[in-house]
C-alpha positions in Angstrom: 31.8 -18.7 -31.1 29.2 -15.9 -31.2 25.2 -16.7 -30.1 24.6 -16.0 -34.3 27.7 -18.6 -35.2 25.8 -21.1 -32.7 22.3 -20.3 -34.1 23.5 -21.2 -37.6 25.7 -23.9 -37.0 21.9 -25.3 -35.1 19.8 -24.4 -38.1 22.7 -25.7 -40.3 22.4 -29.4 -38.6 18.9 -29.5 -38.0 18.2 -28.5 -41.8 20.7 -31.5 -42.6 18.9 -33.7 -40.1 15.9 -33.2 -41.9 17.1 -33.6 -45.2 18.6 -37.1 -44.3 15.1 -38.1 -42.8 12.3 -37.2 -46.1 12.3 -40.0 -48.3 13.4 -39.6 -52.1 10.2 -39.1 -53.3 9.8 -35.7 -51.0 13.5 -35.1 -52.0 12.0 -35.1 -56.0 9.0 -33.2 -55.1 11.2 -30.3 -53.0 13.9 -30.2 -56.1 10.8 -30.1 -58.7 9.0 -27.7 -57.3 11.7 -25.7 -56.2 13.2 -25.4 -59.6 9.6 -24.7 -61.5 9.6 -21.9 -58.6 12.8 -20.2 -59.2 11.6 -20.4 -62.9 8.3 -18.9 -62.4 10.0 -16.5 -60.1 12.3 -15.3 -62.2 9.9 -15.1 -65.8 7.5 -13.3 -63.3 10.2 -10.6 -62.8 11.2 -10.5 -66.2 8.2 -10.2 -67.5 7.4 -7.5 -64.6 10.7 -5.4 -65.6 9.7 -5.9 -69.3 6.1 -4.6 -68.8 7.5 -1.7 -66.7 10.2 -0.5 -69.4 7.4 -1.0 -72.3 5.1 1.1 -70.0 7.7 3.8 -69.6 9.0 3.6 -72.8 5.5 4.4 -73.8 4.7 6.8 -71.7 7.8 9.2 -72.5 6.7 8.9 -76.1 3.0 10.0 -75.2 4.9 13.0 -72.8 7.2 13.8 -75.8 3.8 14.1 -78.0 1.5 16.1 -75.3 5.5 18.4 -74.6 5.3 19.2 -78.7 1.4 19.9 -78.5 1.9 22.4 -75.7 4.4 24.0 -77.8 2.4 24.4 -80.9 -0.7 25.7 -78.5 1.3 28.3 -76.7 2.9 29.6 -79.6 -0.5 29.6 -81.3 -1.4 31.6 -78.1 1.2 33.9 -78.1 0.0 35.0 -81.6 -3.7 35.5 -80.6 -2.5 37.7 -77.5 0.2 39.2 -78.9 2.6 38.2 -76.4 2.2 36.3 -72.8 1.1 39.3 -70.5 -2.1 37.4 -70.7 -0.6 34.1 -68.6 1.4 36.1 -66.1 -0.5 35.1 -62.9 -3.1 33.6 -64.6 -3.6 30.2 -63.3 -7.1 30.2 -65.0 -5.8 30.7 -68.4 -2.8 28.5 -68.2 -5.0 25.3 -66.9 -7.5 26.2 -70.2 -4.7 25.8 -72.6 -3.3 22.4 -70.8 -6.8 21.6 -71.3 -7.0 22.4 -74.7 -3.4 20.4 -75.4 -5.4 17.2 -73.6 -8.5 17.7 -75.5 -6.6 17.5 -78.9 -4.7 14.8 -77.6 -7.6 12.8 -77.0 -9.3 13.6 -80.2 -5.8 12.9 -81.6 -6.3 9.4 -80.4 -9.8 8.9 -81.1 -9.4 9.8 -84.6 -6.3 8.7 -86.3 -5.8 10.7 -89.1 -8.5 12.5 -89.5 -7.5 16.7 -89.7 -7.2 17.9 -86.5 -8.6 21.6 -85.6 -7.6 23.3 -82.0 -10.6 23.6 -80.4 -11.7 27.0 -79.0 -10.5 28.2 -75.4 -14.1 28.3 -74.3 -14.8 24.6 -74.4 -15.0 22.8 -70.9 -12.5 21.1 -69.1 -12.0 17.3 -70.4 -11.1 15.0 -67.8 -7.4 14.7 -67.3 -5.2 11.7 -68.9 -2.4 10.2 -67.7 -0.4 12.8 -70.7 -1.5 16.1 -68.3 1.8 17.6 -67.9 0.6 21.3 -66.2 2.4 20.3 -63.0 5.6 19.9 -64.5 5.7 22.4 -67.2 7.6 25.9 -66.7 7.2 28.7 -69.2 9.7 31.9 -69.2 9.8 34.2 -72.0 12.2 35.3 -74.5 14.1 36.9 -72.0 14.3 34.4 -69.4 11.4 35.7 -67.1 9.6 33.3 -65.4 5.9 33.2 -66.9 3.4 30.6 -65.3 4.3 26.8 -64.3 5.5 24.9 -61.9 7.3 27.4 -59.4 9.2 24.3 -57.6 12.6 24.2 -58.6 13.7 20.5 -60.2 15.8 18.6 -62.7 14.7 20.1 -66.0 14.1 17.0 -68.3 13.5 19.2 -72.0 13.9 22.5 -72.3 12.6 23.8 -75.8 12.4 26.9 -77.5 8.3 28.4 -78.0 8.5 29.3 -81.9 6.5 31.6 -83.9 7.1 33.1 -87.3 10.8 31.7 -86.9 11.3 33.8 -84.1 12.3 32.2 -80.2 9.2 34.5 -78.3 9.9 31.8 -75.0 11.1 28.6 -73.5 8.9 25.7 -71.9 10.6 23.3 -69.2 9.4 19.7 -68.1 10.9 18.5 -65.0 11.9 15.3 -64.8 9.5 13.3 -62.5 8.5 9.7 -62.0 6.4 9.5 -64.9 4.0 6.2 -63.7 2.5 8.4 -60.9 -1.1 9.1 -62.3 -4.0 7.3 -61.2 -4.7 6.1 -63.9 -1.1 4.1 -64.6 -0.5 3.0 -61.1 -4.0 1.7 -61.4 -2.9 -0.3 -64.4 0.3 -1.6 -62.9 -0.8 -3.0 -59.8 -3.5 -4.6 -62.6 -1.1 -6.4 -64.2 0.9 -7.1 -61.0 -2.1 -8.9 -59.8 -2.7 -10.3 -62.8 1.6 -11.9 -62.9 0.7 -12.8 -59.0 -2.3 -15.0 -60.4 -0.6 -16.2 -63.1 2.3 -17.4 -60.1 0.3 -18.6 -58.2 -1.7 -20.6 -60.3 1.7 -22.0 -61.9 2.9 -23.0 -59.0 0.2 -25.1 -57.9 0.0 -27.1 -61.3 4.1 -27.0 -60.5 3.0 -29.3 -57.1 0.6 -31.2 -59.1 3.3 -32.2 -61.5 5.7 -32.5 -59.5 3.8 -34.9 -57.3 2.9 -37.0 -60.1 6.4 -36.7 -61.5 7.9 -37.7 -58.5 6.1 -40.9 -57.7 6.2 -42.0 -61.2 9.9 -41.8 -61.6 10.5 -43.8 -58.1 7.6 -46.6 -59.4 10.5 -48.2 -60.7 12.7 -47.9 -57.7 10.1 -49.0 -55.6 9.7 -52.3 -57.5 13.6 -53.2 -57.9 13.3 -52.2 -54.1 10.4 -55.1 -53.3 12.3 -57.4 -56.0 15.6 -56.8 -53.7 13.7 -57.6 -50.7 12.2 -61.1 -52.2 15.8 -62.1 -53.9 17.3 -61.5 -50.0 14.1 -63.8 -49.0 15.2 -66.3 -51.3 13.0 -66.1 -54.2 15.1 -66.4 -57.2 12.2 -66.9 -59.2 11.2 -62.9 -59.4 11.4 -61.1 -62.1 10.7 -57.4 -62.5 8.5 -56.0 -65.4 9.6 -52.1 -66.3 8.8 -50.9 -70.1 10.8 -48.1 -70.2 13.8 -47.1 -72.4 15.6 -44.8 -69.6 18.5 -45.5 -67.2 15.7 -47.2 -65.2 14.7 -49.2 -67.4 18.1 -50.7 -67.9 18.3 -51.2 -64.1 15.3 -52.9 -64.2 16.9 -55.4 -67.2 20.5 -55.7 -64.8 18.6 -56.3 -61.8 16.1 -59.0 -63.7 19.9 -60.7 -65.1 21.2 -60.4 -61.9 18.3 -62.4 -60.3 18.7 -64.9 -62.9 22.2 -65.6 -62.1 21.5 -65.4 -58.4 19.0 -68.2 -59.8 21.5 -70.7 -61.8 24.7 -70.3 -58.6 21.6 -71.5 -56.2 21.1 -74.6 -58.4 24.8 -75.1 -59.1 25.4 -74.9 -55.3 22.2 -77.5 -54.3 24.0 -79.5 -58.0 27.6 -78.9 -56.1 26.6 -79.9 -52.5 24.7 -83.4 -54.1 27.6 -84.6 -56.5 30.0 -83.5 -52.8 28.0 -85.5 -51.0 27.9 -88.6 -53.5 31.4 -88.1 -54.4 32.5 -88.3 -50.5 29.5 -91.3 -49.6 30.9 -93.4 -52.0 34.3 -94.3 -51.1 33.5 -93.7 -47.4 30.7 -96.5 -48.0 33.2 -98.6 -49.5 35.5 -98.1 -46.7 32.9 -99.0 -44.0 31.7 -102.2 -45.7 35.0 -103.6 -46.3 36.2 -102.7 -42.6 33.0 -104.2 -41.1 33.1 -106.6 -42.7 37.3 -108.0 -41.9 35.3 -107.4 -38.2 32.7 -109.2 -38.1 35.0 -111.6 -39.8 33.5 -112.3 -43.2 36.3 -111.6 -44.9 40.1 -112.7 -44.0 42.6 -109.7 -43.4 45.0 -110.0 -46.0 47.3 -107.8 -47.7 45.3 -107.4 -51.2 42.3 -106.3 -49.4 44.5 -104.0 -46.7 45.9 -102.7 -50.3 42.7 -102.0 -51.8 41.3 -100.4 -48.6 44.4 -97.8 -49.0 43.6 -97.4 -52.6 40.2 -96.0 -51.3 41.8 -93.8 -48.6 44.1 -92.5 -50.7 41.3 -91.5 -53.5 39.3 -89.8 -50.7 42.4 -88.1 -49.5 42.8 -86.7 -53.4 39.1 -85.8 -53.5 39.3 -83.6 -50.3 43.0 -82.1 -51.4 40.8 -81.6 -54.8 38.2 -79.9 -52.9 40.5 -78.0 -50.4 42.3 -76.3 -53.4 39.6 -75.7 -55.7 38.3 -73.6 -52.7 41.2 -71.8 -52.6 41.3 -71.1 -56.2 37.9 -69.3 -56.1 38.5 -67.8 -53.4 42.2 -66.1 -54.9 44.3 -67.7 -51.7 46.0 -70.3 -53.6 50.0 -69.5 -53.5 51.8 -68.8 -57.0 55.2 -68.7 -57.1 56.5 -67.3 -60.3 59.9 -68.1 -61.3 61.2 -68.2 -65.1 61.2 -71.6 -66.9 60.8 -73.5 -69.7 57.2 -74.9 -70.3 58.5 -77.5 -73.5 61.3 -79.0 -70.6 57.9 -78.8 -68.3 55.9 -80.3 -70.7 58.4 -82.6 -71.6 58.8 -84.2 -67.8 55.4 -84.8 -67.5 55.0 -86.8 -70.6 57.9 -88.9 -69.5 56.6 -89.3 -66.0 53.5 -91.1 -68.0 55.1 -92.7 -70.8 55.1 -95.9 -68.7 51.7 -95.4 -67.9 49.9 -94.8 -71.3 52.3 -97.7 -72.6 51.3 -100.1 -69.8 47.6 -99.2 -71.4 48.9 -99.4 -75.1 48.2 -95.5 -75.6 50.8 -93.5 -77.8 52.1 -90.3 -76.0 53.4 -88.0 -78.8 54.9 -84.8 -77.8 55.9 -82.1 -80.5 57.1 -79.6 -78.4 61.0 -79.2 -79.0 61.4 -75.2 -78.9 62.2 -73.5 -76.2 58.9 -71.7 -74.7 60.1 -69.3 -72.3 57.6 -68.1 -69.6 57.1 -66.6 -65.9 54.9 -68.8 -64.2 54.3 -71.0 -61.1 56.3 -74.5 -61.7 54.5 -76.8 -59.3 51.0 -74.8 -60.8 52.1 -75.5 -64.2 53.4 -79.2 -63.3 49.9 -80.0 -61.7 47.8 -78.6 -64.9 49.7 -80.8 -67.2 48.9 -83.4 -64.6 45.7 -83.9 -65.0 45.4 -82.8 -68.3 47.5 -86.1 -69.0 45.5 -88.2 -66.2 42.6 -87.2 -68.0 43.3 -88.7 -71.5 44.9 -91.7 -70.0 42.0 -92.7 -68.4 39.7 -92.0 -70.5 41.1 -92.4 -73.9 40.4 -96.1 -75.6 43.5 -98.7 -75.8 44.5 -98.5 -79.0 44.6 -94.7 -79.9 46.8 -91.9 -78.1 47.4 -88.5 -77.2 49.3 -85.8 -79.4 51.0 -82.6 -77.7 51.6 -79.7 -80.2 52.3 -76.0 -80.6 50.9 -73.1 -82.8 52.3 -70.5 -83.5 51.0 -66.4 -82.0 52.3 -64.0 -82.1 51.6 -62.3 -78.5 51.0 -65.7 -77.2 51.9 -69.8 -76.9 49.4 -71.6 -78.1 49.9 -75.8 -76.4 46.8 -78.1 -78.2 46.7 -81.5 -76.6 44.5 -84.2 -78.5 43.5 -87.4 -77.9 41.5 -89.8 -79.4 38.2 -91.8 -79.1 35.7 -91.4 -77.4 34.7 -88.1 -77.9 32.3 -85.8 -76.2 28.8 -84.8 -76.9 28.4 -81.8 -78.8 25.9 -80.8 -75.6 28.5 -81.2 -72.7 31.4 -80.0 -74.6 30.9 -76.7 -72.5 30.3 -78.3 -69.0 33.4 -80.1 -68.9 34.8 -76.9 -66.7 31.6 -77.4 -63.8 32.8 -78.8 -61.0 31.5 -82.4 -60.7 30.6 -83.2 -63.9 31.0 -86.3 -65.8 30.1 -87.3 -69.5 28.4 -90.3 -69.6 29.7 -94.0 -68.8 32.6 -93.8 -70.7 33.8 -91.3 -68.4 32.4 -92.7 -65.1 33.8 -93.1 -61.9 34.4 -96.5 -62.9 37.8 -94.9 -64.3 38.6 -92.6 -61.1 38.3 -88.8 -60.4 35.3 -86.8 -59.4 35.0 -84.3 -62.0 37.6 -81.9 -60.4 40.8 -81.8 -62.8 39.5 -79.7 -65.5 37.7 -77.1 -63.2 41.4 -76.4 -61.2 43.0 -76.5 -65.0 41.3 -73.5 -65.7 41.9 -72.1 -62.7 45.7 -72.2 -62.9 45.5 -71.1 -66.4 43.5 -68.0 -65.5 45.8 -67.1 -62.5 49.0 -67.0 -65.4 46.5 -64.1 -67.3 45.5 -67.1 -70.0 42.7 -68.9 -71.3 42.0 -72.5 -71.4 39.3 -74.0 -74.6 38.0 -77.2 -74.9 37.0 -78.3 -78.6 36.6 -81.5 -80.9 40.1 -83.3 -81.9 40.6 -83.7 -85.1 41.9 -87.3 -84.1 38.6 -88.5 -82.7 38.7 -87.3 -79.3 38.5 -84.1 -77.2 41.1 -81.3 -78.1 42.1 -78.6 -75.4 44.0 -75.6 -76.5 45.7 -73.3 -73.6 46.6 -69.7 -74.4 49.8 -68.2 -72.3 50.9 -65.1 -72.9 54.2 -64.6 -73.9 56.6 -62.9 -71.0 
């Protein structure tokens, strides 16, 4: 690599480097400024190369006038003389007529159409305009002889015949020249360009100003979701930020202020979730401790009842932790399904008869109405466990006397499998809670009657890993309906 390659690929990296190490807000204030720059820039040249075209624009008008006035002089001239032996070599008499042409030209100016008059040879010398055109004018007569002018040779610009009495008695020249070279102009061009250089430099510095104030405003808001980040990673769930704006920032502002709020709720569900764990797991292990302290210190006589009752207990706090184990794995979208195809009214159907001795046993009638074949690609065991406890559920809670009632409505893209049951029913208020983990009704739906809260949480689960949907409602029989969508395969 050459020393220039190396001295770029340096610059290159150390203009990166610094880039990566300005904040945002110099960022915004470098991109601001720099575009209201380039824009300033580029109007200033614009308005530059406009000025100059307008100025020479005007100027070859104003040369085109003062070119025809020398005509009409000279010819005028050439009739008081008779001919132009009189300007041969005669410097003196050719700088009285250009002054003439400039006098009229500025009376021409001064007085707008007012009858003009040449004025006599004799006046004195006006001072020259920018129009004086003596030192690029050329003047050969009819037959091509040189007369008086500018000797230099150059690019003729107009060449145009002297007329008088209809008659060509000579030709006058202009050579082409830079026309803005008189004092005069390039006094009033670098005016204006000091003037456009003023105008720049005073733009740009309200350009900082505004873009200093633009740029803080616009990261206020970032600043504050920035601090509100900061507290929410502290642990204060409790802040809120306040933005009124309408902009992109603004809705930010609104996600970040929903996001803290469900940051918020999960905290109090988990605190909710690690109590009810805790009471859930101290109660049968309390129960377990007393009774086995107690067959030691000998208060109570081993037998096999209470040896039963002690594996009743075991065997519930073995369910709760299986509960607890799989639930976990459920969130966390490690639990195993094994699709295979199957019917889910023979599913269906083995469940309810693996219970019919059970809700019989409590004089509950199990009615199921599924009968049509309901072909679906699912999980078997999934399937077999969410019918489960759909079915433990009713049983235990359901009042002797009344039953439960499988049936199936009809979609079209879908099965649609409503279980009812009957009294009691469920409040109105924790119709919708029945899917948080933990949570139980009221005391007709106590742990008095088994479980922990659990079954209907992992029900929705399993539904959701087979792409359905699981609703809980009011039974039309009394008691609490549950409708499961499955798409159809």
């Amino acid at each position: 690599m050459s020393h220039t390659g190396k001295m770029y690929t340096i610059g290159a990296v150390f203009l990166r480097i610094v880039i990566v190490k300005i904040g945002i807000q110099s960022r915004l204030f470098i991109a601001f400024l720099g575009s209201i720059a380039l824009a300033v820039a580029a109007m200033a040249l614009l308005v530059n190369w406009s000025f100059q075209r307008g100025l020479e624009d005007y100027l070859h008008q104003q040369e085109t006038s003062s070119f025809a006035m020398v005509l009409d002089t000279l010819a005028l001239s050439y009739s008081e003389f008779g001919g132009w032996d009189f300007l041969r070599n005669n410097r003196f008499a050719w700088h009285m007529i250009m002054d003439e042409v400039i006098g009229r030209s500025n009376a021409t100016t001064s007085l707008p159409g007012s009858e003009q008059r040449p004025p006599p040879l004799s006046l004195r010398r006006p001072p020259r305009t920018v129009f004086d055109l003596r030192q690029r004018l050329r003047l050969f007569d009819a037959g091509g002889k040189f007369v008086i002018g500018h000797e230099q040779a150059g690019l003729v610009k107009i060449r145009s015949p002297v007329i008088w009495e209809g008659k060509t008695v000579g030709h006058l020249e202009l050579i082409r020249k830079e026309i803005i070279n008189d004092e005069l102009a390039l006094g009033f061009q670098i005016s204006q360009r000091r003037t456009y250089l003023l105008i720049s430099i005073l733009t740009l510095m309200l350009a900082m100003l505004t873009s200093m104030v633009l740029a803080r405003r616009l990261l206020q808001p970032v600043r504050s979701i920035a601090q509100g980040a900061n507290k929410l990673a502290a642990g204060d769930y409790q802040m809120r930020i306040s933005i009124e704006r309408d902009d992109e920032l603004g809705r930010l502002a609104e996600d970040f202020n929903h996001m803290a709020g469900a940051l918020a709720r999960n905290e109090q569900l988990r605190r909710q979730w690690i109590a009810d764990i805790s009471h859930e797991l101290r109660t049968p292990i309390a129960i377990l401790r007393s009774e086995i302290e107690a067959l030691i210190d000998g208060i109570r006589q081993t037998s096999p009842q209470r040896l039963h009752n002690l594996h009743d207990e075991v065997l519930n706090l073995g369910k709760l932790v299986d509960d607890l184990y799989e639930l976990a794995l459920s969130d966390q979208g490690s639990l195993d399904y094994r699709r295979e195809p199957l019917d889910l009214s023979d599913l269906v159907d083995q469940v309810v008869e693996g219970f019919r001795p059970r809700f019989d046993k409590r004089e509950l009638d199990l009615v199921n109405h599924l009968s049509a074949p309901m072909p679906f690609n699912g999980d078997k065991r999934r399937l077999q466990q969410l019918f489960t406890n759909l079915l433990e559920n009713s049983l235990r809670y359901t009042d002797p006397g009344g039953g439960l009632m499988i049936d199936q409505q009809s979609r079209s893209n879908a099965y649609l499998i409503r279980l009812m049951d009957t009294k009691p029913g469920v409040p109105d208020d924790a119709l919708p809670r029945l899917f948080e983990r933990l949570y139980r009704v009221d005391r007709s739906r106590s742990r008095a009657l088994g479980g922990a809260g659990l079954g209907l949480a992992i029900c929705r689960n399993i539904v959701e890993a087979h792409a359905g949907k699981i609703e809980l409602d009011h039974a039309e029989t009394g008691g609490l309906g549950v409708n499961i969508h499955l798409p159809v395969n």
